[in-house]
C-alpha positions, -999 to +999 in steps of 0.1 A: +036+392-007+004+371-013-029+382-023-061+359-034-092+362-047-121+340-071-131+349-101-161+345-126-160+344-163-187+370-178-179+359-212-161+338-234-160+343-274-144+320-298-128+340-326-126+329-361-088+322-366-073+295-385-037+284-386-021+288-422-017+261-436-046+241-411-031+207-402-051+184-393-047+170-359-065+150-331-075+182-314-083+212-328-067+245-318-095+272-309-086+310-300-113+330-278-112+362-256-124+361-226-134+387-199-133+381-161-144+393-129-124+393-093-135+393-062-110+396-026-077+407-018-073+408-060-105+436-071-113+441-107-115+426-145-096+410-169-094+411-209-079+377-221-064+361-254-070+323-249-055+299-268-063+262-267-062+227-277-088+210-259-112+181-262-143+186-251-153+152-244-123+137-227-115+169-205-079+170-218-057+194-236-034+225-231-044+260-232-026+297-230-037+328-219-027+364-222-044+386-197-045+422-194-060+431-155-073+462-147-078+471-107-066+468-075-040+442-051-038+445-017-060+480-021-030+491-047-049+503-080-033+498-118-032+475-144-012+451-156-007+421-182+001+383-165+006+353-189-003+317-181-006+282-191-018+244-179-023+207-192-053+187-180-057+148-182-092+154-168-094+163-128-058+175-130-039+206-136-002+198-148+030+214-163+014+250-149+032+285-158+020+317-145+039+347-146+037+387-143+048+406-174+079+426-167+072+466-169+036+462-174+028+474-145+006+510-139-003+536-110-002+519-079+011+487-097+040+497-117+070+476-110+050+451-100+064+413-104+056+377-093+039+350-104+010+333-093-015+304-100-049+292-109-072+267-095-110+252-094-130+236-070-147+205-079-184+229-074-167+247-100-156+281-078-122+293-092-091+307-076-065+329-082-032+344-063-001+367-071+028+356-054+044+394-060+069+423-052+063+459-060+096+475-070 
């Protein structure tokens, strides 16, 4: 099954960590948690761990996120955690992973599984959709 919806991010806060030892390389790696809001066929929030290393400037680098989602698919309410991850060289999205933690699911989401994807419209809208099963 598919479900879609677009989301907004209500906030995103760097967090103080530093790698031990710090090496030094051409683009730093930032952590930040981020919470999100979605709207369609997908209805709730998200808590996220992000992970990045990103240049600002050039619009390139790699990031990782953890999400935890609290809500509803399809009308089906629960929670559970996805994991995903994407280059960019600019405009681009490349080398994407996106998948639905096994056994995470709750209520009307446990044994959900799938995986899904991410994307942004050049105004800057962005997407998101579960390719899933409920088991």
């Amino acid at each position: 099954m598919r479900a879609s919806a677009t989301f907004t991010v209500a906030s995103f806060v760097p967090a103080p960590v530093a790698p031990d030892p710090d090496f030094k390389t051409a683009v730093d790696v930032g952590v930040a948690t981020m919470l999100k809001h979605y709207e369609g066929e997908i209805e709730g929030r998200s808590a996220t761990v992000f992970v990045s290393a990103y240049d600002q400037n050039a619009g390139v680098g790699t990031y990782v996120a953890m999400e935890s989602f609290e809500g509803s698919v399809a009308g089906r309410s629960g929670a559970f955690n996805f994991a995903h991850s994407a280059t960019t060289h600019g405009e681009d999205r490349d080398a994407e992973y996106f998948v639905i933690v096994p056994s995470s699911g709750t209520g009307e989401l446990e044994g959900i599984s799938g995986t899904g994807g991410l994307s942004i419209d050049g105004d800057g809208t962005h997407h998101f959709w579960l390719d899933y099963e409920l088991g």
